[in-house]
C-alpha positions in Angstrom: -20.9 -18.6 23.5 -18.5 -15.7 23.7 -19.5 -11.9 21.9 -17.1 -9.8 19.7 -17.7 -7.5 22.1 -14.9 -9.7 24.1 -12.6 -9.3 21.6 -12.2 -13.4 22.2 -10.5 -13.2 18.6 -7.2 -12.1 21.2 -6.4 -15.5 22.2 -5.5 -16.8 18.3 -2.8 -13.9 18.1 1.0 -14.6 17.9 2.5 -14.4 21.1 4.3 -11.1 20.2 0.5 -9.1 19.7 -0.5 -7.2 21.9 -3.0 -3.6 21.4 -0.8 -1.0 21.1 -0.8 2.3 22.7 -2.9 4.8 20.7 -0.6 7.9 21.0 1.7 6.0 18.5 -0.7 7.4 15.9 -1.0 10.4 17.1 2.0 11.8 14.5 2.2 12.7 11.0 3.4 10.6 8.6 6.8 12.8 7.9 7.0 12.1 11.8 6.9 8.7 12.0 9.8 8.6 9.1 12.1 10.6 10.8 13.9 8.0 12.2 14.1 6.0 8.9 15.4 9.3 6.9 18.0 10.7 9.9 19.2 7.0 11.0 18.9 4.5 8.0 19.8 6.7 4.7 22.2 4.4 3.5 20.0 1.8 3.6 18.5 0.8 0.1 14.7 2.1 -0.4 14.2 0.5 -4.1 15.8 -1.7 -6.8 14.4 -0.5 -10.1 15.4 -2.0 -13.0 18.3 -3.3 -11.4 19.0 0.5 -10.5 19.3 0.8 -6.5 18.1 4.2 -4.7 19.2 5.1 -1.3 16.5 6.7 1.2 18.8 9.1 1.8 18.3 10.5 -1.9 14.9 9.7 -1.4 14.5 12.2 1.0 16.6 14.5 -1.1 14.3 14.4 -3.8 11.5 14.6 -2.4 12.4 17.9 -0.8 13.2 19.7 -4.1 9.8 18.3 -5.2 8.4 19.5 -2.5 9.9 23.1 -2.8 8.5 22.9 -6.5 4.9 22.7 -5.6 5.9 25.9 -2.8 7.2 27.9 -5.9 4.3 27.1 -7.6 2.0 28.4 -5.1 1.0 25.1 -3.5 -0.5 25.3 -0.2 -1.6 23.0 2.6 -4.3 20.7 1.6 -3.6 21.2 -2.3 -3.8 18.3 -4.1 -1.0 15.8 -5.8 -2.2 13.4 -8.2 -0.1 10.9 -9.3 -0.6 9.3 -12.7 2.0 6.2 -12.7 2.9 2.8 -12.5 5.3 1.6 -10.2 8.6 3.9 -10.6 10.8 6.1 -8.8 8.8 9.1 -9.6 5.7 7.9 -7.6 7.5 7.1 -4.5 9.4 11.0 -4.7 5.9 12.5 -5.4 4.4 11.2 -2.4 7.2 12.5 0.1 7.3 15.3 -1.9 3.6 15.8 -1.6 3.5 15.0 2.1 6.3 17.4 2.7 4.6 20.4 1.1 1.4 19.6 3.3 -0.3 18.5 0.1 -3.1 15.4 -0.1 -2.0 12.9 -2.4 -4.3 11.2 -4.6 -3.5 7.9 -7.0 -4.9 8.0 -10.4 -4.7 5.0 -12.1 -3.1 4.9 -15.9 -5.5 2.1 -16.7 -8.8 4.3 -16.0 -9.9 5.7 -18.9 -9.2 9.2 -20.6 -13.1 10.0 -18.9 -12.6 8.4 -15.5 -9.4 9.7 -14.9 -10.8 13.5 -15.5 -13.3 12.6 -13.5 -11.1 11.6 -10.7 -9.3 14.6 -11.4 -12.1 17.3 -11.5 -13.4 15.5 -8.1 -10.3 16.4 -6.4 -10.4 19.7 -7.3 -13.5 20.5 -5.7 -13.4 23.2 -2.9 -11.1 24.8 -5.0 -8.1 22.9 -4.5 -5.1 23.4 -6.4 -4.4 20.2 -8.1 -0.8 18.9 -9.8 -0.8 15.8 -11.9 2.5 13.6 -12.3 1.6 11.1 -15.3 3.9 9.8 -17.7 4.7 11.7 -20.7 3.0 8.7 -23.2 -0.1 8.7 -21.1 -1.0 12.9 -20.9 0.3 12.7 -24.9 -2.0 10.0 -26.3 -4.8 9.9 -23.8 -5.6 13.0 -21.1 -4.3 15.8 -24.1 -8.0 14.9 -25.4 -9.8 15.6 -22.7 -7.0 18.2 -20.7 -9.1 21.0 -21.8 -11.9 20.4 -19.4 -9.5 19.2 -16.4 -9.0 21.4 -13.5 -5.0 21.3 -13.3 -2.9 24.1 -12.4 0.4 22.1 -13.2 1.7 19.0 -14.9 4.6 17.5 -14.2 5.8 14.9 -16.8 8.7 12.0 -17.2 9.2 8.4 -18.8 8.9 5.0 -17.6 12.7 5.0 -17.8 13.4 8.6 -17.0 15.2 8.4 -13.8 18.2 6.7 -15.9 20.6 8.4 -17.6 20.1 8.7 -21.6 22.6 5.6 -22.0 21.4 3.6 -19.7 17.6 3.9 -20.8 18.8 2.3 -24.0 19.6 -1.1 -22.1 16.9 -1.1 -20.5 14.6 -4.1 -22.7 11.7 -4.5 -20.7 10.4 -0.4 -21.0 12.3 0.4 -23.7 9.1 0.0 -26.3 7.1 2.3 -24.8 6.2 5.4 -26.6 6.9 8.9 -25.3 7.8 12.4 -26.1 7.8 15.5 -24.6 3.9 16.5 -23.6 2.6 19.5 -26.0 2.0 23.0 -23.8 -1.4 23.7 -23.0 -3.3 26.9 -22.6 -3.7 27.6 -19.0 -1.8 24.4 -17.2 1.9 24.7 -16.6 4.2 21.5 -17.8 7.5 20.6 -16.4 9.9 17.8 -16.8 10.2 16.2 -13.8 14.1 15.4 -14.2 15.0 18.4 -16.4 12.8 21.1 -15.0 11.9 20.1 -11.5 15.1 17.5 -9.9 17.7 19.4 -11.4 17.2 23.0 -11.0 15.4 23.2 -7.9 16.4 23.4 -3.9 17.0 20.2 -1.8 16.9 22.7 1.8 14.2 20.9 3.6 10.5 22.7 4.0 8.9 23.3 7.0 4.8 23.0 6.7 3.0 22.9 9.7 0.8 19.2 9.7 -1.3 17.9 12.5 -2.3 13.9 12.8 -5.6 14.7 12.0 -5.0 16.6 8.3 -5.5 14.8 5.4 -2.9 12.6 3.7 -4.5 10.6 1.2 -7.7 10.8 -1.0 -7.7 7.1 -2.1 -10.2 6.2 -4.8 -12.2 3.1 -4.4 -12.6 0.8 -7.2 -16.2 1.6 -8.0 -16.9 -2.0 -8.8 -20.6 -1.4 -7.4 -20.6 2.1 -7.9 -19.4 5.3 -8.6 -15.6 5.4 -7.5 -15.8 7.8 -4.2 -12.8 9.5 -2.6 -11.9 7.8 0.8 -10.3 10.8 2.7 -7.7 8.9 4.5 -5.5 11.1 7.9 -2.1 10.8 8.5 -3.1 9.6 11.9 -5.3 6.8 10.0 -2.4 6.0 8.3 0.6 6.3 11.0 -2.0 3.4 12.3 -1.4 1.2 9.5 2.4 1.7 9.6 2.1 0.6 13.3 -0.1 -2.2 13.5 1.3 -4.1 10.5 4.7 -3.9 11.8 4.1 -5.2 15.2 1.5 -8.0 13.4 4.4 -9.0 10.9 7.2 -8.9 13.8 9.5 -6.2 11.2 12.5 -5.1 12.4 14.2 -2.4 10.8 16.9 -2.9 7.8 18.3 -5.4 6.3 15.3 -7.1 4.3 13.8 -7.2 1.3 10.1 -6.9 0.1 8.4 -8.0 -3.4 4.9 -6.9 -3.9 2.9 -6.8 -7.1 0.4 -4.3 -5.7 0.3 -1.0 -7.9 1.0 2.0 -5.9 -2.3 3.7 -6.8 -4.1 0.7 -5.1 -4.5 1.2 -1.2 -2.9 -2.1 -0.9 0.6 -1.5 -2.7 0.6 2.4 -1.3 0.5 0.9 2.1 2.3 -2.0 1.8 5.3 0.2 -0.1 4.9 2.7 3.1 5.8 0.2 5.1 8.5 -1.2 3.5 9.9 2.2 3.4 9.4 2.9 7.0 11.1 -0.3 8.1 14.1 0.8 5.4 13.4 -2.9 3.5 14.0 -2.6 -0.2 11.5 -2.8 -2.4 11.8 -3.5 -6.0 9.1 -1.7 -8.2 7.4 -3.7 -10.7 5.9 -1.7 -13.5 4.4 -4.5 -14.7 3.1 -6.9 -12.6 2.0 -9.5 -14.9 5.8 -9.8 -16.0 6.4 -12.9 -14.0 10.1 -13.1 -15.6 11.1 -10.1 -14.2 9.4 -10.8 -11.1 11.4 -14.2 -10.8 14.5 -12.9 -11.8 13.9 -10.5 -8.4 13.7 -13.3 -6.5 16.8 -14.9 -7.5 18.4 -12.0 -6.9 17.3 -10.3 -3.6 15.5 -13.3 -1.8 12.9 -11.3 -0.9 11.4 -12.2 3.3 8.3 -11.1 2.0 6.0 -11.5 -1.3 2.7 -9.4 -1.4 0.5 -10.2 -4.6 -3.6 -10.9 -5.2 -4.4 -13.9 -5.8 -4.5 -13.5 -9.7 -0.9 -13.1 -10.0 0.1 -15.7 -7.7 -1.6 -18.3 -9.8 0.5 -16.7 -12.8 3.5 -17.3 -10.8 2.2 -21.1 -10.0 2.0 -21.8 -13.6 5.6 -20.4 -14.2 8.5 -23.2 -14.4 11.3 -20.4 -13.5 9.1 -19.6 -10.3 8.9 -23.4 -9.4 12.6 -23.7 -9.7 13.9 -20.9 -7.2 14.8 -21.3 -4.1 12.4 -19.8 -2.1 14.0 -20.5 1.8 14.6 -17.1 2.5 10.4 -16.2 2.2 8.7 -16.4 5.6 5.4 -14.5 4.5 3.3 -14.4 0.9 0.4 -12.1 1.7 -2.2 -12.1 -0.5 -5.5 -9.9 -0.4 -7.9 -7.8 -3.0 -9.8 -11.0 -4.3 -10.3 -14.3 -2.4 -7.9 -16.9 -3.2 -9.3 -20.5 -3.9 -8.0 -23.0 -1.3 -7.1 -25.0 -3.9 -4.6 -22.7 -5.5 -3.2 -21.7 -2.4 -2.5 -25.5 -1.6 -0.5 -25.5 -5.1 1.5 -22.2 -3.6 2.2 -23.8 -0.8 3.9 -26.8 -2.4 6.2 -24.2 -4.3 7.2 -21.9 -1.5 6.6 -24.0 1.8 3.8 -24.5 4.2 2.5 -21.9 6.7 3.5 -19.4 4.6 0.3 -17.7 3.2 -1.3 -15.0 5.5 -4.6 -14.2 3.2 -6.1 -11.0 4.4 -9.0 -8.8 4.5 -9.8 -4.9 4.2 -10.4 -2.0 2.1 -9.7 1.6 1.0 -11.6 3.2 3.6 -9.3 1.1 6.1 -6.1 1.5 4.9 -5.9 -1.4 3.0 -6.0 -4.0 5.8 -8.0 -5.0 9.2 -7.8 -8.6 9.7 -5.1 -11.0 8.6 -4.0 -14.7 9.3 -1.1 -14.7 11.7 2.6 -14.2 10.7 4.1 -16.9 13.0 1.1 -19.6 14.3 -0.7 -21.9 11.8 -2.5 -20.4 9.1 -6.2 -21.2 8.0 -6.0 -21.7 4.5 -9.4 -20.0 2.9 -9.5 -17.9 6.0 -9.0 -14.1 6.0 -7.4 -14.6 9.5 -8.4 -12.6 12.8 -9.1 -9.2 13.4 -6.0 -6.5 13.8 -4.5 -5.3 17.1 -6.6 -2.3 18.3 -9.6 -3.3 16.3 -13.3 -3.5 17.1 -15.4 -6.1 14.9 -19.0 -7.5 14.5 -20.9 -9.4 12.2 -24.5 -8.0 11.1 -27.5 -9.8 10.0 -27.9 -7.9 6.4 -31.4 -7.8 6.8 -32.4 -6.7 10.1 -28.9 -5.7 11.9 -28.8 -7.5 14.8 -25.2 -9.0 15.6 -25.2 -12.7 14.2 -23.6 -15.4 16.2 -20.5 -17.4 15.4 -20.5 -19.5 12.4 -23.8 -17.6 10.4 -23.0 -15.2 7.8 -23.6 -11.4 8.3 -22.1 -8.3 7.0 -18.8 -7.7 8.6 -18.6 -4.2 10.3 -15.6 -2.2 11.9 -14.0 -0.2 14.1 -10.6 1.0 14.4 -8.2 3.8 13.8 -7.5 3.0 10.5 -10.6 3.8 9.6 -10.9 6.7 7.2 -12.8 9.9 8.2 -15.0 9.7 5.6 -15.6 9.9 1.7 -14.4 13.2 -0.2 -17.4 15.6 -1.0 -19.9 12.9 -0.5 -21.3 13.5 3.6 -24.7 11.2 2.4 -22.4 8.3 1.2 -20.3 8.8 4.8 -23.1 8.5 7.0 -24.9 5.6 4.9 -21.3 4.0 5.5 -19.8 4.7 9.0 -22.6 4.2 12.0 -23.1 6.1 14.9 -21.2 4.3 16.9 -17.8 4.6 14.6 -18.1 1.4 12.6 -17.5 1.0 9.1 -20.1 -1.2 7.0 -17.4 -3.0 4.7 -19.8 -4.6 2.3 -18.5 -8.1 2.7 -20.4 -10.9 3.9 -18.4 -13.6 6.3 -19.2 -15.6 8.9 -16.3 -15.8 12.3 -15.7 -19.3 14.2 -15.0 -19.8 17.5 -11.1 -18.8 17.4 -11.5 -15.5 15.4 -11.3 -16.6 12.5 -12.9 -15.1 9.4 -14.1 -16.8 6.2 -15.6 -14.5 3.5 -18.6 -15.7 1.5 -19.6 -13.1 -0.5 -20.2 -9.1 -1.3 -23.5 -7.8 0.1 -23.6 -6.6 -3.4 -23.0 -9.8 -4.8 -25.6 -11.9 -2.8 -27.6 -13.8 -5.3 -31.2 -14.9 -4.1 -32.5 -18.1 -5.2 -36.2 -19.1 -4.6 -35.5 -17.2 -1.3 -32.7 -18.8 -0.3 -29.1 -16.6 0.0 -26.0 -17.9 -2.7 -23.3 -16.8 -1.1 -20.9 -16.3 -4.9 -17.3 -16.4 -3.2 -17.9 -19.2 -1.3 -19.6 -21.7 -4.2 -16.4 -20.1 -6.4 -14.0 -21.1 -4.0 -15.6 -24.8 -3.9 -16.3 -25.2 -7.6 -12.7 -24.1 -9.2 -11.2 -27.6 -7.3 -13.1 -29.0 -10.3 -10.0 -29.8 -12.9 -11.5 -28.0 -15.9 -11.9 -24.6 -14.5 -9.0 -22.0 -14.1 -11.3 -19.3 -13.1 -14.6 -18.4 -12.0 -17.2 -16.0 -11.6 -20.9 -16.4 -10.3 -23.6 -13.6 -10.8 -27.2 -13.5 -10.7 -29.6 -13.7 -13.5 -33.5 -12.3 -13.2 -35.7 -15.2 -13.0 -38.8 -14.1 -15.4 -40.9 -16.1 -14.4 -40.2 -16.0 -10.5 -39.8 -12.2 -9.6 -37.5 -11.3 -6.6 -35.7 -14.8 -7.9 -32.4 -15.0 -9.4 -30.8 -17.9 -11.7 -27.1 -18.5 -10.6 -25.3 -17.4 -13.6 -21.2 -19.1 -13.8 -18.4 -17.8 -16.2 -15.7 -20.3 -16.6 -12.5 -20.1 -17.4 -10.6 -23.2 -18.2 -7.6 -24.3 -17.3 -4.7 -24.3 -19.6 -3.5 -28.1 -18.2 -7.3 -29.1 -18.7 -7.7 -31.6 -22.3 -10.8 -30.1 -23.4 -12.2 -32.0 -26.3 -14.6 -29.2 -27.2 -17.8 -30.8 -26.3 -19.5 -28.1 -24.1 -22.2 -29.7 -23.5 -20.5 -32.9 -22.1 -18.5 -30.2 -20.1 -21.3 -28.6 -18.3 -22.8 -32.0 -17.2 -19.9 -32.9 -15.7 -19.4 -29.1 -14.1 -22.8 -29.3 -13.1 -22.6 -32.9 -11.3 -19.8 -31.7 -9.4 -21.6 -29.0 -8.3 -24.6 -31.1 -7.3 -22.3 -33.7 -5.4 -20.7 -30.6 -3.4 -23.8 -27.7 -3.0 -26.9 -27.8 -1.9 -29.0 -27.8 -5.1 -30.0 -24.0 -5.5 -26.3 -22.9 -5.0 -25.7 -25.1 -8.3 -25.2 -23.1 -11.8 -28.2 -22.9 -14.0 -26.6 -20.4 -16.5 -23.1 -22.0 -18.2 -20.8 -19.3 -20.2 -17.4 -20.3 -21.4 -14.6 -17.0 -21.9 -11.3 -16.8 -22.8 -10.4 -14.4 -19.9 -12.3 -13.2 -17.5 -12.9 -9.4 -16.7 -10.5 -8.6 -13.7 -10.3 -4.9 -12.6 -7.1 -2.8 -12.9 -5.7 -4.5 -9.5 -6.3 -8.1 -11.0 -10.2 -8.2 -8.8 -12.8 -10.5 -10.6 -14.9 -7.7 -12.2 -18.6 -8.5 -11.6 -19.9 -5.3 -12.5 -18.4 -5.6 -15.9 -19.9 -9.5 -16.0 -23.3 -8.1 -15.2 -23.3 -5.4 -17.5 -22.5 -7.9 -20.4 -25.5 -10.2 -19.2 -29.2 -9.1 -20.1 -31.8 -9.4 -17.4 -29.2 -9.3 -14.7 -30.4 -7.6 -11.2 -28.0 -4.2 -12.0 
């Protein structure tokens, strides 16, 4: 039986993979765009409401922003938080940021007023000088209560709709509700408008900052779904990587394409994703609101987008939308999806929308720049798969108890080694070392088994593991098989304290039902008939004991089952 010391995982790769030369990564960011800025300006970097930006103004503007932060006394390895949904003004802060030899940071607007100042004051440890950008309707309604206590030297403030002019804003429908008004001064912080103050009254002359590969780019926030979020400090090197690997992986070739992704920039997954895009001079059209499928369809009519990059959640909004059924969807090669596992069952429903062999389902995480293993852009997907480990990547499977490498087809923590691995978590050196082994792996968490081909199949969170009568529920994986049952939209298993068994667990399922499903109101009836169909397809201690019936269940701000808040509402739960 081959080891994943061979790497064996090399033979289910398209026939274009190959590893790639490590000194690609051996470049800053701002390096590895050169070519896109100096050779592909004209080329479109983003359709925002309708509204088209070239890269070459791009670039433009994210040199004046970056000789703001320089006036402002900015220095290398200052900090640049950015506060926004998917607009213009995130994409400009980032090059902007970058430019001026500053780490950027994404703080997400649907945090709350306490987690994002905590965010905030966390960056600004070592004495770093930090800058937020943040809408003008978030800082006035929400962070001007708690601003008093945050560690900013500068905020820099616009709209949703402030990159149009004043007469254009007014046709704009879908943002147009949205309150705003100019941000109240504050004792100590300095506020600018970013269109007013900073875009057009500052210098567009290019900076000149002296970066190496191995300086910080990104601190990237992990979801703190099991924890505390923690700062994953994230090199340009680490992310050059990225930019490298998925390109060869996906086959892109420079210009000419188009790109939809529903990822939020502040998530690892739409920041990298959006990088790439960018890199490869595809357009992109920024979503503000993911969840608006309308607009999102009205996209795809429009641009025929090659690629569509969403989690799994907003996909199966997309499947239940008649406008998205009716497009003509020839011009997609590729719908990645990744975040949250994706039930084979919906992704069978995709499929009969868009086309077959279309889905490449992925796997990775903050701390690896968003991705490490994916299915394959050109040979036959494996549906419910996460797909095979990245070019340049080392992988193993882990027995969670003892350590010792599992063999093909038994479930283990998945554990890995690459350069996209991050160089460890921001003011936390404990957390770093309980995370990254000796020998340069990362210990993602997730529990999967590999089959003999590479492939990867994800059964659960190490976190999420729920022990019955000594036996191991894997959640993900009795999710995935139980939402084929006709009633149930969505799904989410967590473990219950047994009383009367301790170190026992009761599996505990929340149910969401379909919307197509006639549901006569009968629970009872229902949860015999759940429950049967679990018994027919599990072995009996992987079957629900615990039945609760919501309206919606909890998903985290990137549209991630939320298990933490589950548990939390459930009383002797195993916290």
């Amino acid at each position: 039986m081959p080891t994943y010391s061979e790497r064996f995982w090399k033979k289910s790769w398209d026939d274009h993979c190959e590893d790639l030369d490590p000194e690609l990564w051996n470049k800053t960011i701002l390096d590895i765009f050169k070519d896109t800025f100096e050779n592909y300006g004209k080329e479109i970097a983003w359709s925002f409401q309708n509204v088209e930006t070239t890269i070459e103004e791009l670039d433009r503007m994210s040199n004046i922003f970056a000789n703001m932060l320089i006036e402002n006394g900015f220095k290398k390895g200052d900090i640049v938080a950015i506060n926004l949904p998917n607009i213009p003004e995130y994409l400009i802060s980032v090059f902007g940021g970058l430019k001026a030899g500053c780490i950027v940071s994404g703080v997400s607007p649907l945090m709350s007023d306490l987690q994002m100042l905590h965010q905030i004051n966390d960056l600004a440890a070592e004495d770093k000088q930090v800058a937020l950008v943040t809408l003008d309707a978030i800082f006035e309604f929400r962070l001007k209560n708690v601003a008093s206590k945050a560690k900013l030297k500068l905020v820099v403030w616009t709209s949703v709709i402030g990159s149009f002019s004043k007469e254009d804003q007014a046709k704009i429908r879908a943002v147009r509700e949205i309150p705003s008004g100019k941000i109240t001064p504050l004792e100590g912080i300095k506020i600018l408008d970013f269109w007013d103050d900073v875009m057009s009254k500052i210098s567009s002359d290019p900076v000149s900052v002296d970066i190496s590969p191995q300086d910080l780019a990104f601190i990237m926030y992990t979801g703190g779904t099991t924890g505390p979020p923690k700062g994953a400090m994230l090199t340009h090197s680490n992310f050059v990587a990225n930019l490298c690997i998925v390109s060869a992986w996906l086959n892109m070739e420079k210009g000419g394409e188009c790109a939809i992704s529903g990822f939020p920039f502040f998530h690892i997954g739409g920041l990298a994703f959006g990088m790439n895009c960018l890199n490869y001079a595809w357009l992109q059209v920024l979503l503000p609101d993911p969840r608006d499928t309308l607009t999102i369809c009205n996209a795809i009519k429009k641009y025929r987008p090659k690629v569509l990059t969403n989690v799994p959640s907003l996909y199966q909004l997309l499947i239940n939308t008649r406008k998205f059924k009716r497009l003509d969807h020839s011009n997609c090669e590729i719908c990645i999806s990744g975040a949250s596992p994706f039930p084979v069952d919906a992704q069978k429903q995709l499929e009969a929308i868009v086309g077959e062999n279309k889905i490449l389902e992925l796997l990775g995480m903050t701390e690896t720049v968003a991705i490490f293993s994916m299915n394959p852009a050109v040979k036959p997907k494996r549906l419910g798969t996460v797909g095979i480990p990245f070019l340049n990547t080392d992988l193993k499977i882990l027995d969670t108890d003892t350590g010792e490498e599992m063999p093909l087809g038994e479930p283990g923590e998945i554990c890995v080694k690459s350069p996209v691995v991050m160089k460890g978590y921001y003011n936390k050196p404990e957390e770093t070392a309980n995370t990254i082994d000796k020998d340069g792996y990362i210990h993602t968490g997730d529990v999967g088994f590999m089959d003999e081909d590479g492939f990867i199949t994800v059964v659960d969170r190490t976190k999420d593991m729920i022990i019955v009568g000594g036996f191991k529920v894997f959640s993900s994986k009795v999710e995935d098989i139980l939402t084929e049952h006709p009633a149930i939209e969505l799904m989410a298993l967590i473990g219950v304290k047994n009383p009367d068994r301790p170190g026992s667990e009761f599996v505990k399922a929340f149910i969401q039902l379909s919307s197509k499903y006639e549901y006569d109101g009968n629970e009872e009836a229902l949860i015999e008939d759940i429950t049967a169909f679990a018994k027919e397809k599990c072995a009996p201690y992987e079957v629900p004991k615990i039945f609760e019936f919501v309206e919606e269940i909890t998903l985290t701000e990137v549209g991630k089952i939320n298990k933490k808040a589950l548990r939390a509402q459930t009383p002797l739960i195993n916290q």
